[in-house]
N, C-alpha and C positions, 0 to 999 in steps of 0.2 A: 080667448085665453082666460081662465080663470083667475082669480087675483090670486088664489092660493100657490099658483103653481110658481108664484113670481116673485113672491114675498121673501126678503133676507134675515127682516129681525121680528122675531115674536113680539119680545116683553126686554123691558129696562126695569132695572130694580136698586134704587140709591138709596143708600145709609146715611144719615150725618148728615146732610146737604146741607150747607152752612153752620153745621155744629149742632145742628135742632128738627131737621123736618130726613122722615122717612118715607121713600115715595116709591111707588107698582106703576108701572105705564105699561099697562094689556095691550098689545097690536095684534092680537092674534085671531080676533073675532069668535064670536057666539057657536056658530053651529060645530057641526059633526067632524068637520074640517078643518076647525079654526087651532090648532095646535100647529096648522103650516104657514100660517100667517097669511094677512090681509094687504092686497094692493095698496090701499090707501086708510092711511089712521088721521084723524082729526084730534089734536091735544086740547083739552080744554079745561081752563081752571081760573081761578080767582088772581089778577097782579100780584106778581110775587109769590105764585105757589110752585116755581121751578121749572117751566114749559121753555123758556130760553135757554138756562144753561142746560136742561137736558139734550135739547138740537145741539148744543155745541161741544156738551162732553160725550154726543154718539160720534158728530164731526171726529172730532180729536183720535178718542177711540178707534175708530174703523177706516184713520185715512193712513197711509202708511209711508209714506214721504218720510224721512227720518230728517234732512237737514232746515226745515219749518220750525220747527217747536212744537209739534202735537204734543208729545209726553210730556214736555215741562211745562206743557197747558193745564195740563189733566193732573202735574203735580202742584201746579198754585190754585188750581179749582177747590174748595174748603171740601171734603166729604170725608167718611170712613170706609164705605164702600161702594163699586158700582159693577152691578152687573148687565152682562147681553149676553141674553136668548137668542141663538139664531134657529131659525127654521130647520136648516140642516141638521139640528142636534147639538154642536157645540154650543157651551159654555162659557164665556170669557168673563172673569172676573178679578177687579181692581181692588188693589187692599190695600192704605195709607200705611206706613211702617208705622207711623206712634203721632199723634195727631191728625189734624184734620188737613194739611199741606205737607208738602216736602215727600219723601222718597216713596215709594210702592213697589210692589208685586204685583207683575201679571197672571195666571193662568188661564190656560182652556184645554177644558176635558170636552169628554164625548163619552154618552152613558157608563160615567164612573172613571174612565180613563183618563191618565191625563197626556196631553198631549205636547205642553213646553210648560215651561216656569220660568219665567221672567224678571229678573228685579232693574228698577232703575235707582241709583243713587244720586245724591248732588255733586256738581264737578263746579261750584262757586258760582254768583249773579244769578241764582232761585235758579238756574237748569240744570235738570238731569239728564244724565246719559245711562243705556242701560249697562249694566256689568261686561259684556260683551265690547262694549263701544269704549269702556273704560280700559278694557285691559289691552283693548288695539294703541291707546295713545298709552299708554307705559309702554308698551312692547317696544314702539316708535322711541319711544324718548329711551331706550336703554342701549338703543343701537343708535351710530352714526350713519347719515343719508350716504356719506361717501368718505373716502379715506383718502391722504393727503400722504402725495410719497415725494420726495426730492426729485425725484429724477420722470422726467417728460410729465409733468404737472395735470398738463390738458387731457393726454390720454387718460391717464387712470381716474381723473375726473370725471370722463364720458362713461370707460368700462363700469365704477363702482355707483354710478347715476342709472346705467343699464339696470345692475343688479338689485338697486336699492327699489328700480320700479317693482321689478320681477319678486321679490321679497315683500313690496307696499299688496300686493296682490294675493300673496302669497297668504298674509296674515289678514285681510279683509274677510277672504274665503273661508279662515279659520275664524275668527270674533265676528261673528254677523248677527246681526239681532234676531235672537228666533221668532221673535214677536212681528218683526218688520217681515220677515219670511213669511210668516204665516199668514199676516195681510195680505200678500200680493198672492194669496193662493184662491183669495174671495172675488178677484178682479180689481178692477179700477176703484178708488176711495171713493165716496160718496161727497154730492154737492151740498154744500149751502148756500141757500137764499138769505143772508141777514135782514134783519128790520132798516138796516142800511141803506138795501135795494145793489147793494154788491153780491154778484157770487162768487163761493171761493171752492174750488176744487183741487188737487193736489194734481191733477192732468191739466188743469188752464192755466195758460201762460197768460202772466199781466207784464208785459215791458215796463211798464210805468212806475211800478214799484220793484224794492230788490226784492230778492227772492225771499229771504228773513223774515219781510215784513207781510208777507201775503195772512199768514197763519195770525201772526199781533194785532193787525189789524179788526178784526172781527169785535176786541175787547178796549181797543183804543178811541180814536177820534172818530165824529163820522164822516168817513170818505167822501158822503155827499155834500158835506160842508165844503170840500177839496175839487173833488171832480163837479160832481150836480149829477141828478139822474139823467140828462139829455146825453151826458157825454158817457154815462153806462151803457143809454140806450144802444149808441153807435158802436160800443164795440161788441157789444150783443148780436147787434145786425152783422158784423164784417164776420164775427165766429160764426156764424150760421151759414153767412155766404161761403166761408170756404169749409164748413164740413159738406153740406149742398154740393159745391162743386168736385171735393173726392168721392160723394156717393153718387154723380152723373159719370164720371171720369170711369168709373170702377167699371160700372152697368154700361157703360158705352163700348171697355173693353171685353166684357164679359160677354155682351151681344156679339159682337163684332169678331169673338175671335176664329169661329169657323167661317170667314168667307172663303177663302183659297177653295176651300170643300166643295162651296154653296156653287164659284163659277165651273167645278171640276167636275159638277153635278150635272148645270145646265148643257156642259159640253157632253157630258156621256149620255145626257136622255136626248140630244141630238143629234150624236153620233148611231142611237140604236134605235132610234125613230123608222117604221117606216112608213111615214107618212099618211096613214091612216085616218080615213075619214070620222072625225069627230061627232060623237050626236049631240042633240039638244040638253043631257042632261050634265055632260062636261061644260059647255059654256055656261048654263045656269050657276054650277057648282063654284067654278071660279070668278063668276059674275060675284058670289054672295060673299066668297071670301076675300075680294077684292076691297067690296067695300066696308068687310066688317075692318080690317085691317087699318083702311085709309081713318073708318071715323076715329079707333084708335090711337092713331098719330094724329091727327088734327086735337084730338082732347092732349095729348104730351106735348104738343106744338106750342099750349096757351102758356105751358111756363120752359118755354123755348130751351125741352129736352130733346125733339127730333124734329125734321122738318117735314110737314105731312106730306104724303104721297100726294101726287095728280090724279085724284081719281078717274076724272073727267077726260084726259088725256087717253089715261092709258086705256080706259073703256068705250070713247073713240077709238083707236086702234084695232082693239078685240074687237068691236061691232063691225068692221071694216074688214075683218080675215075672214075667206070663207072654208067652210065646212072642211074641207079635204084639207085644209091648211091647220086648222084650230087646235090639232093634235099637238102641233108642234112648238102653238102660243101654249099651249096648256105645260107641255115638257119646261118652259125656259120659265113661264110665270112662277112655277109653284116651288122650286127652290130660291127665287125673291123674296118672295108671300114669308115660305121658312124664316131666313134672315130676320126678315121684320119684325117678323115674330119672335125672334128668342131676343132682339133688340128691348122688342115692348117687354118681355119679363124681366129684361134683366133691369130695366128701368123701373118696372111698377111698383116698387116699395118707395121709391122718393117720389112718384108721379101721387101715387096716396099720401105721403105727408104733404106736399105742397098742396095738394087741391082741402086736407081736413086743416092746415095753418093757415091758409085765407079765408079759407068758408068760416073760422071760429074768429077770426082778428075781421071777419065783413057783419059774420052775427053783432059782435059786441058794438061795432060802428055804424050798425043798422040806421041808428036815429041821428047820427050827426050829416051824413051828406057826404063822407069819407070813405073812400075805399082803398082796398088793397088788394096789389095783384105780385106774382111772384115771376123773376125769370132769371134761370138759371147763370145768366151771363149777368144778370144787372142787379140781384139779388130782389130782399121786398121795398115797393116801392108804394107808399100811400099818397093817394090822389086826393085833392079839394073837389069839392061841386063843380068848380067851372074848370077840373082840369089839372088843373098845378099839381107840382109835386111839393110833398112837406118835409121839410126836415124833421126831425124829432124836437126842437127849441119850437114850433111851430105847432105840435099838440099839445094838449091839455094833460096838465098832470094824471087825470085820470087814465089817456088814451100811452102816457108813454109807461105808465105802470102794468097796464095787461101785456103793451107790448112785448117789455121788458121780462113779464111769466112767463108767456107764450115762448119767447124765442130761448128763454133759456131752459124751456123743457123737451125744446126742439135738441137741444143741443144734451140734455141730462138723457133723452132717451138710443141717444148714440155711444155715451160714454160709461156710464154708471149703474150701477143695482139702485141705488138707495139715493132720494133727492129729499134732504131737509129743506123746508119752507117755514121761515117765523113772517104769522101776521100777512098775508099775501093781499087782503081784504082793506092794507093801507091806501086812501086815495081812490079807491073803487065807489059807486054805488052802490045802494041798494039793489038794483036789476043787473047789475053786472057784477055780483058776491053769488048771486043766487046763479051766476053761468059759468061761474070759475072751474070749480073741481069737475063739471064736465066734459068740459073745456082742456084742462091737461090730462085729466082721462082717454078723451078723445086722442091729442096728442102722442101718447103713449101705447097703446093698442099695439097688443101684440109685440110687446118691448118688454122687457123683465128689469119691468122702473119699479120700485115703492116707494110710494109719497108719506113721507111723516111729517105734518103741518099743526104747527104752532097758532092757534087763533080766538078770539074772541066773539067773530063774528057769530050771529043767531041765523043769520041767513045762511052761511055756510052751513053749519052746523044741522040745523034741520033740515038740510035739504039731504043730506047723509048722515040717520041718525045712526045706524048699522055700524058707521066706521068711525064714531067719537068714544074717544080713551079720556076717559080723565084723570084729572090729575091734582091730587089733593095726597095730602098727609095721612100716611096709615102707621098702626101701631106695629108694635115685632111683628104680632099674630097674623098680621096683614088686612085687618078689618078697621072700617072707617071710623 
């Protein structure tokens, strides 16, 4: 798949950024094509030329969660303006009412049209709500939830608590943010990776914190002072294990669900058998399909998606039936063979991600004596040289920081268009900077993920000079 074809945002364009710096972030690449955007952009610029809050006011922007705080993020973020470019042709652009904070306008056109007009105002404590969301709580506060009558108290209590839902519904459907609608018409909001080593998505659930604070966090304390990376790790791993386990569950049902068919099959090609002597070139045939089948489950077996067939078994058997009989093995074997086979396709898209997430978390571990193997029931599990299993408090900052990329791109390429990365090159090597972005490349394949990463590194960086944006200060004209 091409990058182009996957890409959601071209180009970012902010006004004012702190009262003083005007910034162009190109993601859309050089060639013939690049107006559709590029799978993966590399930000790079000088401390302090805006590569952070720009990952965090695309966040804000393009997440659509309304009860977080995005908007009253993106209204305490200092700027005049900001725009995104999407691939698809809209336009979405932020315009401060009067200053560099506080209240704004949204729009997004599409070649010249527009398509909503959005404003958000202040409703007190620096949060805005947009006009829409403003005029649901007057609407609220002008009516009473329920009405109070002298006589049988409780019922009309219930009745005008009925109506008052039916009416809370009534008026949601009419005041709904068109902005927030028009998010959720892009898909799921897009992730960020903070320099934290948190990530935060508008689809992940953190119990650990209230829901308020999932969005505050990103500009407050660092989490890692609170939790630690080890204990990121771990819930990185458990989200991977049960997205893992609904993408086996799925493929398990998906294979499985024509057997009734599969034995209805075997009964009718034995029903209309007659017993016809078989040649030599129907046993070969199902000899070859036998075992291409079996080596198939035996490779899904190693991260205990199926459990392989007996090959040996069942080709004892067949070697044992003769000729005048083998019509009949051949009738009952090849709507088995079937089954298995729409088994194996319905599995072979998680059987490819777990064999390209261990084969890239065993490259990176190449030189330590660590490995890692995956099973579906037990999730990943990293081994020592002589065996042991590791917890994550038990590797090396270096080895729980890729983990920690790796599994959450595992997880970004199931959920998201768009995964922000600040700095992923934290804690890494020089040999393992230069593996990374092939590394969740790999990961992502054939997934309509785009990467926009925030970084410093020189080894990143040259190793995909095609997909570095930079990002420094331009004037109106837009020249450096």
């Amino acid at each position: 798949m091409s990058s182009e074809s996957v890409a959601l945002v071209s180009s970012l364009d902010i006004s004012g950024l702190f009262g003083h710096k005007n910034l162009h972030i190109d993601l859309s690449g050089d060639d013939e094509n690049g107006g559709h955007g590029r799978r993966l952009s590399l930000l790079y610029g000088n401390n302090g030329s805006g590569k952070t809050t720009a990952l965090k006011l695309l966040w804000h922007a393009l997440s659509p969660d309304n009860t977080v705080g995005h908007r009253t993020k993106i209204a305490n973020t200092p700027f005049t303006t900001f725009t995104i470019k999407l691939c698809r042709g809209d336009i979405i652009h932020f315009s401060k009412a009067s200053g560099l904070t506080g209240p704004f306008s949204v729009t997004v056109t599409n070649a010249g049209r527009k398509l909503l007009d959005e404003r958000y105002e202040e409703i007190g404590g620096g949060r805005v709500r947009s006009l829409s969301e403003i005029g649901l709580l007057d609407d609220r506060n002008q009516e009473p939830l329920f009405e109070v009558y002298e006589e049988s108290p409780l019922i009309s209590r219930r009745i005008s608590l009925a109506n008052a839902r039916r009416e809370s519904r009534a008026r949601r459907q009419k005041f709904t943010d068109s902005y927030v609608r028009y998010l959720r018409t892009l898909g799921s909001g897009p992730y960020l990776l903070a320099d934290d080593r948190k990530i935060y998505g508008d689809s992940i659930e953190d119990n650990s914190l209230p829901r308020n604070r999932r969005a505050q966090l990103v500009d407050d304390q660092d989490p890692a002072d609170i939790y630690g990376v080890p204990a990121e790790l771990n819930t990185a791993l458990l989200r991977v294990y049960e997205a893992i386990q609904k993408m086996v569950i799925t493929g398990n049902v998906s294979g499985s669900r024509d057997s009734n068919n599969v034995y209805l099959g075997i009964l009718q090609k034995i029903a209309q058998t007659n017993a016809a002597e078989a040649d030599s070139t129907t046993r070969e045939r199902l000899r070859k399909r036998l075992e291409s089948v079996a080596r198939k489950t035996r490779e899904y077996s190693i991260y205990g998606l199926m459990p392989p067939i007996r090959k040996d078994s069942f080709s004892n058997i067949l070697d044992q039936t003769p000729d005048y009989k083998f019509g009949v093995s051949d009738d009952v074997m090849q709507p088995f063979l079937d089954a298995q086979e729409a088994r194996l396709d319905a599995l072979s898209g998680v059987a490819n991600l777990l064999s390209t997430l261990t084969s890239e978390v065993n490259r990176f571990f190449s030189n330590s004596g660590k490995t890692a193997s995956y099973k579906a029931q037990q999730g990943l599990r990293v081994l020592s040289e002589e065996n042991d299993q590791l917890q994550p408090e038990d590797l090396s900052s270096g080895e729980r920081q890729i983990l920690l990329l790796l599994l959450n791109t595992v997880l970004a390429r199931e959920s998201t268009p768009l995964f922000l990365i600040d700095e992923p090159e934290l804690s890494l090597n020089v040999k393992w900077q230069r593996q990374l972005v092939s590394a969740l490349l790999a990961l992502t394949e054939n997934s309509p993920v785009q990467f926009i990463i925030a970084t410093h590194s020189i080894e990143v960086l040259t190793g995909h000079r095609e997909s570095v944006s930079a990002v420094a200060p331009v004037s109106v004209t837009g020249q450096l």
